[in-house]
Wavefront OBJ file of the C-alpha trace (Angstrom):
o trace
v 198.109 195.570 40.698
v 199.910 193.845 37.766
v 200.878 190.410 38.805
v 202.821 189.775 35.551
v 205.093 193.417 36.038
v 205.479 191.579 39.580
v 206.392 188.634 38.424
v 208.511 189.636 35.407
v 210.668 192.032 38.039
v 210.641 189.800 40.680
v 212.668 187.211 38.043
v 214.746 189.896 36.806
v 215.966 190.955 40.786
v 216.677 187.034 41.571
v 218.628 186.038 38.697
v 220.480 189.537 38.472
v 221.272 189.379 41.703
v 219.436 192.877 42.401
v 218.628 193.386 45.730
v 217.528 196.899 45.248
v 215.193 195.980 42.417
v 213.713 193.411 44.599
v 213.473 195.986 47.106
v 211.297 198.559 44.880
v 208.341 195.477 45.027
v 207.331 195.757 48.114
v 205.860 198.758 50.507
v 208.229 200.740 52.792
v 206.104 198.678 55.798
v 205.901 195.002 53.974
v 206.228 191.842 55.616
v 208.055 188.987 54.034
v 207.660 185.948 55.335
v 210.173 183.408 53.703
v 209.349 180.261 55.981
v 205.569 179.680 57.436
v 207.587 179.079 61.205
v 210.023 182.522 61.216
v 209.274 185.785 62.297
v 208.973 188.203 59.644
v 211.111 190.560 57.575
v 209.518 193.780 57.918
v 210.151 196.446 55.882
v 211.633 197.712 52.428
v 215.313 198.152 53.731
v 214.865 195.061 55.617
v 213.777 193.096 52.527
v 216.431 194.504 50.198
v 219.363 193.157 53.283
v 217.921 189.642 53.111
v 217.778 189.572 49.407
v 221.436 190.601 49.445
v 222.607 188.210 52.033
v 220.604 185.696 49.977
v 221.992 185.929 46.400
v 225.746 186.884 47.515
v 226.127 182.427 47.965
v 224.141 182.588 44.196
v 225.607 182.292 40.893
v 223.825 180.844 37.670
v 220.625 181.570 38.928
v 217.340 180.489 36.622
v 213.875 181.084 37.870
v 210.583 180.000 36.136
v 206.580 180.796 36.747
v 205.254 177.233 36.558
v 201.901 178.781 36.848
v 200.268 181.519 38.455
v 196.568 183.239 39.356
v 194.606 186.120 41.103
v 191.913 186.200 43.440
v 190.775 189.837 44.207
v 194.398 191.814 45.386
v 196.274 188.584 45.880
v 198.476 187.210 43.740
v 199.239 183.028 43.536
v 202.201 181.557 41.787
v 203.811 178.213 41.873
v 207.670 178.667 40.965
v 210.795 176.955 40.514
v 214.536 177.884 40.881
v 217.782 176.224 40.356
v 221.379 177.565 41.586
v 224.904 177.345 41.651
v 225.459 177.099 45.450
v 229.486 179.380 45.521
v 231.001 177.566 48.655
v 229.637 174.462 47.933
v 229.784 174.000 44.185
v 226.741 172.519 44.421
v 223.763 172.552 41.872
v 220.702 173.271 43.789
v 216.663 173.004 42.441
v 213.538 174.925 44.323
v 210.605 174.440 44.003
v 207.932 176.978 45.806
v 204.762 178.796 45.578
v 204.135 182.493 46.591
v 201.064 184.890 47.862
v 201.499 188.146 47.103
v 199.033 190.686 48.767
v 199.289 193.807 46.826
v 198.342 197.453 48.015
v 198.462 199.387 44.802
v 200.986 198.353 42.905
v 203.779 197.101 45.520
v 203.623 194.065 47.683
v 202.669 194.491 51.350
v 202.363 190.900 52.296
v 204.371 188.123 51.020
v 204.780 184.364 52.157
v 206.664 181.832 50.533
v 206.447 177.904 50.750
v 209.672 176.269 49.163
v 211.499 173.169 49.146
v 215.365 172.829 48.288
v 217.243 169.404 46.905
v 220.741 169.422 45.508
v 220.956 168.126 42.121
l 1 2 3 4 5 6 7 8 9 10 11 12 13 14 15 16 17 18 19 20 21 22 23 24 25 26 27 28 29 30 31 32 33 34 35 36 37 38 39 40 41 42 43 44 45 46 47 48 49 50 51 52 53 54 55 56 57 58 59 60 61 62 63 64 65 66 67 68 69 70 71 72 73 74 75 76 77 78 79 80 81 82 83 84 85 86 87 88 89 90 91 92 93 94 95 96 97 98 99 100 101 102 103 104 105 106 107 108 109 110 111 112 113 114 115 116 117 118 119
């Protein structure tokens, strides 16, 4: 597990808009939950379709690690995110943390807590 590699790639897919890199994180059988109240995405293919259907209303996309730990094969970060929102216009902040439970090197649990404001 190298949380930084994961961290450093998982920037790279977001603001490069690279749904297949995003994909190559996680294990063929991961689960990704975005919200703590929605089912599930499970699996790689299934993960690399939301991340596509998520970045296509994207443009101008910064993300940043505010700060970030490990305890044992889990990896904590607190993030943020800002956007160009395409049929909006609007300028849109995040601000979220992340738990990443590895198995090897690729991600086969991952929940997200985030908040959204336009700016």
């Amino acid at each position: 597990m190298d949380a930084n590699r994961f961290l450093a790639q998982y920037k790279e897919a977001w603001e490069t808009k690279n749904p297949d890199l995003a994909a190559l994180l996680f294990t063929r059988d991961a689960h990704y939950h975005e919200t703590p109240f929605d089912e599930p995405i499970v699996g790689r293919e299934a993960i690399r379709a939301y991340w596509k259907g998520a970045t296509d209303t994207q443009q101008d996309i910064h993300f940043a690690v505010r700060d970030s730990f490990t305890v044992g094969h889990t990896l904590v970060a607190e993030w943020s995110a800002a956007y160009r929102h395409k049929p909006s216009g609007e300028r849109r902040e995040l601000a979220g943390a992340l738990l990443a439970d590895f198995y090897g090197e690729e991600v086969r649990t991952f929940r997200e807590y985030w908040h959204r404001r336009v700016v």
